[in-house]
C-alpha positions as CSV (number, residue, x, y, z in Angstrom):
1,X,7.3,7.3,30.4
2,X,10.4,5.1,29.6
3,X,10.7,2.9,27.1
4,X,11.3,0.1,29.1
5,X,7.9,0.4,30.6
6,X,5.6,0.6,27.6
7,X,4.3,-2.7,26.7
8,X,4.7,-4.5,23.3
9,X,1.1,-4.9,23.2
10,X,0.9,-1.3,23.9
11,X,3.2,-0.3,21.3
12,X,1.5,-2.5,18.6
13,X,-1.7,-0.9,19.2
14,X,-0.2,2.2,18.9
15,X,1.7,1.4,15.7
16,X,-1.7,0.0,14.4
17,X,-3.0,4.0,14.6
18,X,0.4,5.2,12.7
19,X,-0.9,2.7,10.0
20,X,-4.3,4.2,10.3
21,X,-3.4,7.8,10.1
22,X,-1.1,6.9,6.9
23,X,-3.7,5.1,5.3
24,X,-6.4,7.9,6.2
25,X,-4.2,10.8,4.8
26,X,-4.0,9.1,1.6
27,X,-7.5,8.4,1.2
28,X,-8.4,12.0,2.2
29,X,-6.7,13.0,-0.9
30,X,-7.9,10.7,-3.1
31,X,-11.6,11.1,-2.3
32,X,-11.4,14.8,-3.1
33,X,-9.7,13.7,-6.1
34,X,-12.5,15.2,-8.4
35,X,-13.2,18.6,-6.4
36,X,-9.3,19.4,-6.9
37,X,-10.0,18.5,-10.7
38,X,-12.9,21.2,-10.2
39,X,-11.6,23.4,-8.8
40,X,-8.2,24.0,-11.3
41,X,-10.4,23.4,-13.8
42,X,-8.4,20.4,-15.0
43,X,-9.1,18.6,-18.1
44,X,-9.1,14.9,-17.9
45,X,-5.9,14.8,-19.8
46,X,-3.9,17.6,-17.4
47,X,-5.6,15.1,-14.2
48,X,-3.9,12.4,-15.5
49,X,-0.4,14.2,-16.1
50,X,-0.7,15.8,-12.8
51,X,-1.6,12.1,-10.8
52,X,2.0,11.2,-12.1
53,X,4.1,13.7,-9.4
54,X,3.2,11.5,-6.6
55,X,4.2,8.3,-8.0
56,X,7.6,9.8,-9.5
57,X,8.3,11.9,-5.8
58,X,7.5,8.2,-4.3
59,X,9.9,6.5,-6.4
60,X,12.3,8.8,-6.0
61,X,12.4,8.9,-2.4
62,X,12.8,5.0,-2.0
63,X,16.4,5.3,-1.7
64,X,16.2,8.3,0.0
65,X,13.6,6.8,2.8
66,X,15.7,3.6,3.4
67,X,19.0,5.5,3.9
68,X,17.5,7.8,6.3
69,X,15.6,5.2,8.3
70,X,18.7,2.9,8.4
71,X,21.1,5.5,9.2
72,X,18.7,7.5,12.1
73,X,16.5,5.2,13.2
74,X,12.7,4.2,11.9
75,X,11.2,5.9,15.3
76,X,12.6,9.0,14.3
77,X,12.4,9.3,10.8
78,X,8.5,8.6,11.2
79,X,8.1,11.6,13.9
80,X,9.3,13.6,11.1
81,X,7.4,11.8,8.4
82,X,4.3,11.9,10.4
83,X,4.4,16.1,10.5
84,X,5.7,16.1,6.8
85,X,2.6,13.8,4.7
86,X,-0.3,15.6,6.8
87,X,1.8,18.5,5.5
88,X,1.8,17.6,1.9
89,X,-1.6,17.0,2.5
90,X,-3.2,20.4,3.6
91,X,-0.7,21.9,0.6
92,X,-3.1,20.3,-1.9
93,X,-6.0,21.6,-0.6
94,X,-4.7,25.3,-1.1
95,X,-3.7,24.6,-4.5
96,X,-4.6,27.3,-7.4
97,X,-2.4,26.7,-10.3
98,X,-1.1,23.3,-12.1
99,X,2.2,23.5,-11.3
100,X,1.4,24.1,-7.6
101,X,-0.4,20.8,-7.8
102,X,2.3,19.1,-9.6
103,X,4.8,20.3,-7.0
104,X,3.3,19.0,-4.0
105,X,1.7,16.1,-5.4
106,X,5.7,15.1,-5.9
107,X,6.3,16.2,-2.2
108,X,3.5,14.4,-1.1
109,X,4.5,11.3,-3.0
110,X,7.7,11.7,-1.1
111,X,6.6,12.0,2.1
112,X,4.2,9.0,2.0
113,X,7.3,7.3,0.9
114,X,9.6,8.1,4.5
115,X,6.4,7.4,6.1
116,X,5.5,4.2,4.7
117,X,9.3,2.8,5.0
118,X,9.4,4.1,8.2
119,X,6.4,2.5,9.6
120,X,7.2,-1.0,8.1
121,X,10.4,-0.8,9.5
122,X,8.8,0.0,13.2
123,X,6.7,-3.1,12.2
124,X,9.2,-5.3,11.7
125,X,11.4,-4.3,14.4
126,X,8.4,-5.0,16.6
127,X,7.7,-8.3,15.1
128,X,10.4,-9.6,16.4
129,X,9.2,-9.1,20.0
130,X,6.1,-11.2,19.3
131,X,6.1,-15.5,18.6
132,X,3.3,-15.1,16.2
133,X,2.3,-13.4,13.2
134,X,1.3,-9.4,13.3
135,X,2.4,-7.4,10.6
136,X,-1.0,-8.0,8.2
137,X,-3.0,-6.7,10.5
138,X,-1.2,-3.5,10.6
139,X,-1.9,-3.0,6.9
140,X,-5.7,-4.1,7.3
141,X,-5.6,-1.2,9.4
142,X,-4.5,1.3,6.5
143,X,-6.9,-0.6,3.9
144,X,-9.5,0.4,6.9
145,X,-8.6,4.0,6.8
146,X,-9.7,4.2,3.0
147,X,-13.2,3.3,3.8
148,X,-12.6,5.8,6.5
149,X,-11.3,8.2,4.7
150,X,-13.9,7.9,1.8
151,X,-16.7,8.3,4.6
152,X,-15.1,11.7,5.9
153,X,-14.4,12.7,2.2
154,X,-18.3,12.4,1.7
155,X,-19.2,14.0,4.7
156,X,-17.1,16.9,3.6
157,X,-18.6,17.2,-0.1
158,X,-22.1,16.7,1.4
159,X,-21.6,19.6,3.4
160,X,-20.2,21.5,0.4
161,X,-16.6,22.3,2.2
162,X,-13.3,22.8,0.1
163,X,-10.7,20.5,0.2
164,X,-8.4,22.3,2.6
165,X,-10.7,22.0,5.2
166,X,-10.8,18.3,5.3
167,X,-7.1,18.2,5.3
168,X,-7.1,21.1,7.7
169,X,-9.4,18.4,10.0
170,X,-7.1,15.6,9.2
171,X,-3.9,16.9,10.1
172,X,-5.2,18.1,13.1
173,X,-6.4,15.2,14.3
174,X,-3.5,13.4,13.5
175,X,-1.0,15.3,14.7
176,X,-2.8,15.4,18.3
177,X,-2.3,11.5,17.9
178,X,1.1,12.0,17.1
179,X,1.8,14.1,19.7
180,X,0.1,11.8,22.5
181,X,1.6,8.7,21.4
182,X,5.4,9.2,19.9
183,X,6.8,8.0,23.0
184,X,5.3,4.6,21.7
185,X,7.7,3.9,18.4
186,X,10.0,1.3,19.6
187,X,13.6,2.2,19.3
188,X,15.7,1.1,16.1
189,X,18.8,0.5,15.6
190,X,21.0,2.8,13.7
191,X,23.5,1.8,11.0
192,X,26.4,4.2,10.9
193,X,28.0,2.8,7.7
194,X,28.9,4.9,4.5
195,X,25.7,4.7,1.8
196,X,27.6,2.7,-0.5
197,X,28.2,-0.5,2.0
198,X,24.4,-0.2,3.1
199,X,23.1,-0.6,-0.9
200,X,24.9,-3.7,-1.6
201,X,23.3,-5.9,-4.2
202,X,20.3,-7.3,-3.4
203,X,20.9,-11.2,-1.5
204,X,19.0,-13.5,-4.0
205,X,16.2,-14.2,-1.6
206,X,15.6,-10.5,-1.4
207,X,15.3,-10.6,-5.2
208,X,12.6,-13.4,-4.7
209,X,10.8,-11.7,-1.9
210,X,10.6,-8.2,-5.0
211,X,10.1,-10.9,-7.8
212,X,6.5,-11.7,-5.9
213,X,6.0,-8.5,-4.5
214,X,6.2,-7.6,-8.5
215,X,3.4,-10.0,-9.5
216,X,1.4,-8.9,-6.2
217,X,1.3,-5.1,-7.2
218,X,0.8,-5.3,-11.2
219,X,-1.9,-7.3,-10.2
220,X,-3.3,-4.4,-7.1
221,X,-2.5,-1.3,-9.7
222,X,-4.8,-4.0,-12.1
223,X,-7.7,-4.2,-9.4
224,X,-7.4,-0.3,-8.6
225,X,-7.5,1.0,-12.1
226,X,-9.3,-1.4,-13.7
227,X,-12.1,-3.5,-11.9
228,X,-14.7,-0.5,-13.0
229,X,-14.3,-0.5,-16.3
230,X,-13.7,-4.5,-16.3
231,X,-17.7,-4.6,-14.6
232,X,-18.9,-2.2,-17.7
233,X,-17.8,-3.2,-20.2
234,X,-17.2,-7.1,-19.7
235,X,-19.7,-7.8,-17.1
236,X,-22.0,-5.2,-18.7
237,X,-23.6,-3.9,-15.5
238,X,-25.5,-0.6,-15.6
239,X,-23.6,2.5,-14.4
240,X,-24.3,2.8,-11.2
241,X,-23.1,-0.8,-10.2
242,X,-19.8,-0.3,-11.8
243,X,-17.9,-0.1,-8.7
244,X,-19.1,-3.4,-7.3
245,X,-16.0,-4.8,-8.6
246,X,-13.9,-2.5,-6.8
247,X,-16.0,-2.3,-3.4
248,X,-15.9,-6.4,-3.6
249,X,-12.1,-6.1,-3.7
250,X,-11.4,-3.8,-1.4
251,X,-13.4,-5.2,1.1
252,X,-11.8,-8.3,1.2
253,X,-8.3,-6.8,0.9
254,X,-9.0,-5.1,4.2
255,X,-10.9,-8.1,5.8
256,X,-7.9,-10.6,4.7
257,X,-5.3,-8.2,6.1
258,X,-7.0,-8.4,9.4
259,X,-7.0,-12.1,10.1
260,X,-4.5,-13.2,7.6
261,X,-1.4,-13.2,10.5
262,X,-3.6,-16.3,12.2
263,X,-2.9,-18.1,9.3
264,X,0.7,-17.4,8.6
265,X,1.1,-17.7,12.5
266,X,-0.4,-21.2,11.7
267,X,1.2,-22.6,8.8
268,X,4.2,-19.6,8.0
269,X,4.4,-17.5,5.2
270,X,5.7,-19.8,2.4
271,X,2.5,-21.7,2.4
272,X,0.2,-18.0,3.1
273,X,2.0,-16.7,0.1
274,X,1.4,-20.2,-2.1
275,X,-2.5,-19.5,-1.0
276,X,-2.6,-16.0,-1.8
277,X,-1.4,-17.0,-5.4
278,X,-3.5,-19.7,-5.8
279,X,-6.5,-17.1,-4.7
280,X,-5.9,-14.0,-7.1
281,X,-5.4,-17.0,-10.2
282,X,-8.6,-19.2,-9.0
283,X,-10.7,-15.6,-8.6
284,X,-9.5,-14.4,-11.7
285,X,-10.6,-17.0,-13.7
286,X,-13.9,-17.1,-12.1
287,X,-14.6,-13.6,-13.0
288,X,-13.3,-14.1,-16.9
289,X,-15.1,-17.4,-17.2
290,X,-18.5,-16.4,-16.2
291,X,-18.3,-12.4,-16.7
292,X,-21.8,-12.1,-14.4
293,X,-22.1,-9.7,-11.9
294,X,-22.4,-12.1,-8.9
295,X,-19.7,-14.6,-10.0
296,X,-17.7,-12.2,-11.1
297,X,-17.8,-10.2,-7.6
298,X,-17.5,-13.5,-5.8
299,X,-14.1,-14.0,-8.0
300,X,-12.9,-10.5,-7.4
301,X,-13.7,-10.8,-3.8
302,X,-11.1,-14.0,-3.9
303,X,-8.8,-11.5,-5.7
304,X,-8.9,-9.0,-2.8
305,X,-8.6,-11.9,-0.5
306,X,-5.2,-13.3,-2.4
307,X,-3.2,-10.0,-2.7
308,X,-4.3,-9.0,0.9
309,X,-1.5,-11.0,2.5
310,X,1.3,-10.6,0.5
311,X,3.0,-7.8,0.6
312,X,2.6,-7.2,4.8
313,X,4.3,-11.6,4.6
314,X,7.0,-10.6,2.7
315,X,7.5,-7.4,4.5
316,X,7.7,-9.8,7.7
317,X,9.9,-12.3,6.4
318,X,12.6,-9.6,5.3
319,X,12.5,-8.0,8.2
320,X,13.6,-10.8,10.1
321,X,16.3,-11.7,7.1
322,X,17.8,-8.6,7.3
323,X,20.8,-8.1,9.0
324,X,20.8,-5.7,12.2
325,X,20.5,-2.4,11.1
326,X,19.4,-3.1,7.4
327,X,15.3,-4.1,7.9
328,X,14.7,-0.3,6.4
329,X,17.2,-0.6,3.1
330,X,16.1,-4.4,2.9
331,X,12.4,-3.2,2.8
332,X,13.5,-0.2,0.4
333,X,14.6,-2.5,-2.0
334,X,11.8,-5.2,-2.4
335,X,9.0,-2.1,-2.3
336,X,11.1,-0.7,-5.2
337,X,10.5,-3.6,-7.1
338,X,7.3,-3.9,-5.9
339,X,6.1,-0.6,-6.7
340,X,7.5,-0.5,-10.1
341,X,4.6,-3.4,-10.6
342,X,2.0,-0.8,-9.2
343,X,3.1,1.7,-11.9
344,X,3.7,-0.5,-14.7
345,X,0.4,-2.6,-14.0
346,X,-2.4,-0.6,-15.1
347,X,-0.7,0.6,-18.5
348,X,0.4,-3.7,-19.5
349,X,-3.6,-4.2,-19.0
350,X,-4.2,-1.0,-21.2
351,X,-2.0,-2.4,-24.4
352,X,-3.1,-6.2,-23.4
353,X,-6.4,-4.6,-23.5
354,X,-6.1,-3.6,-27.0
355,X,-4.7,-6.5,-28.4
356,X,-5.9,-9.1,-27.0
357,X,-9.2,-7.8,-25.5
358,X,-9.7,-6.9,-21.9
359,X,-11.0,-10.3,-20.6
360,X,-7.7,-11.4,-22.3
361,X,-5.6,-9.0,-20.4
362,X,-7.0,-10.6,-17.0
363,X,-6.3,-14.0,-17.7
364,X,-3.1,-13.2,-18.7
365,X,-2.3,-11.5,-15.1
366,X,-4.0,-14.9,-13.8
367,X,-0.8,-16.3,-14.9
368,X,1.2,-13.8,-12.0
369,X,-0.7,-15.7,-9.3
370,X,0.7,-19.1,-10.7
371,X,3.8,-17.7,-10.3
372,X,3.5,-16.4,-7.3
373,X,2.5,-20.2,-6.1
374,X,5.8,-21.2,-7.7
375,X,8.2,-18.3,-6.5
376,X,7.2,-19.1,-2.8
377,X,7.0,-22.7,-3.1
378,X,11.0,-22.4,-3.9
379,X,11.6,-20.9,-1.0
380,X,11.0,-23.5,1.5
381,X,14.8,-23.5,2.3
382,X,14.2,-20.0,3.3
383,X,11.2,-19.7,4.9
């Protein structure tokens, strides 16, 4: 089949299962999270140091990632990526000592990062084939693959089967897609200029686009980590409804990332990201005002509802700021900065936490969405 002949729409829905299978891999792992902790015989402590490879092999392959997807060509470098993460992914599951996990918990980290700068890239390269918004859905369809993935995980422990075996299933499944569908990636452009003219200093309305990317992930790593503990101790629920925080959340991430690109489509993405600020500050206060477990669901559910937009807007208004050629170093940049929130994020709340209290520590990250409503309100020349 040429390329001439597949269809956009048939390339999107393709891409849209590339999303899937990323966001599936991931969420394999982390739902076997506690039989790898098991199975080492890991101390909460050594979990905890071990959890940090992947986010250190992720940062450190951001520069790596963009170069190679700029220089080759997203299509390709997520073929490879796409054999590499399911990879990393069956590695953990025959782990045996703590520095095997370490090790390919970094490689992992790094893999996931060429794959996820490679498959934005292929989504804003198709983007521009299409009048309308499209890129939030294809993120709704990774926040999708964590439910998925958290229903497979629990099929797997129910049925008392190791780790590698769901990965084993995984991979195997995904690379059959792979195989089936490469053919579908739609061909990038590849920039043939030395590294150090393809990392020039940021443009400043990339800065802006990583300035509220910043806000958006301190406030996600903030949800992730600690919606749980915000429920128990704050909210005061029993144990076992601890998590509604997080479920609340995460459904309406996914549900906003699925019909957020009708609104942008509507009104553009300066006023979608101005929303999605005024959301996660309006939920936020909601759930610190009136710390009950309905209201403060019903504010965390605005939470998920105000971050789910912004990082697939921004992701689509870079791509189509970015010169030819550039949409993958462009991208590497503002998820840098982006990700750097996701790290620092859940340790600001931990020391806000302690000095201030923890009901404190949310307000004060209430204050990111208000900034977030100003940061894209300036860029109406832009956008």
């Amino acid at each position: 089949m040429s390329d001439h002949s597949i269809s956009k729409n048939a390339r999107r829905a393709v891409l849209s299962g590339f999303f899937f299978f990323a966001g599936i891999c991931f969420a394999s792992w982390a739902s076997r999270i506690p039989d790898i902790k098991m199975q080492l015989g890991l101390s909460d402590a050594a979990l905890g140091g071990m959890l940090l490879f992947l986010p250190m092999g992720s940062l450190l392959a951001i520069p790596i990632s963009g170069s190679l997807a700029s220089r080759y060509g997203s299509n390709r470098m997520l073929k490879i990526a796409c054999v590499l993460y399911p990879f990393g992914l069956v590695l953990l599951g025959f782990c045996k000592l703590k520095w095997q996990l370490g090790l390919c918990l970094f490689f992992f980290g790094m893999a996931g990062n060429l794959y996820n700068v490679s498959v934005n890239t292929q989504a804003v390269v198709l983007a521009k084939q299409f009048e309308k918004s499209i890129i939030s859905k294809f993120h709704g369809f990774w926040s999708l693959a964590g439910f998925t993935g958290g229903l497979v995980g629990g099929f797997f422990v129910a049925h008392q089967w190791a780790p590698m075996y769901q990965f084993l299933f995984i991979a195997m499944v995904g690379l059959l897609f792979v195989s089936l569908y490469h053919s579908y990636l739609t061909p990038s452009e590849s920039n043939k200029q030395p590294l150090n003219k393809m990392w020039n200093k940021p443009t400043p309305l990339i800065l802006q686009f990583g300035i509220i990317a910043l806000g958006n992930m301190i406030c996600e790593g903030m949800m992730f980590d600690w919606s749980g503990i915000y429920f128990q101790k704050v909210v005061q629920v029993s144990y076992e409804w601890r998590t509604v925080g997080y479920i609340s959340f995460m459904a309406c991430m996914a549900t906003g990332r699925m019909f957020s690109d009708i609104l942008i489509t509507y009104w553009g993405p300066r006023k979608q990201l101005m929303l999605s600020g005024a959301l996660v500050t309006l939920g936020l206060l909601i759930a610190v005002s009136l710390p009950h477990i309905i209201i403060s669901a019903i504010g965390f559910m605005l939470v998920g509802f105000g971050v789910s937009s912004v990082i697939p807007t921004i992701y689509g208004s870079v791509g189509k700021a970015a010169a030819p050629g550039q949409a993958s170093i462009a991208l590497a940049s503002v998820s840098s900065i982006g990700f750097f929130g996701f790290l620092i994020g859940p340790p600001i709340i931990g020391f806000l936490a302690e000095a201030i209290s923890l009901r404190g520590a949310f307000l004060v990250i209430a204050l990111l969405g208000v900034s977030t409503f100003i940061q894209s309100n300036r860029l109406k020349k832009y956008l």
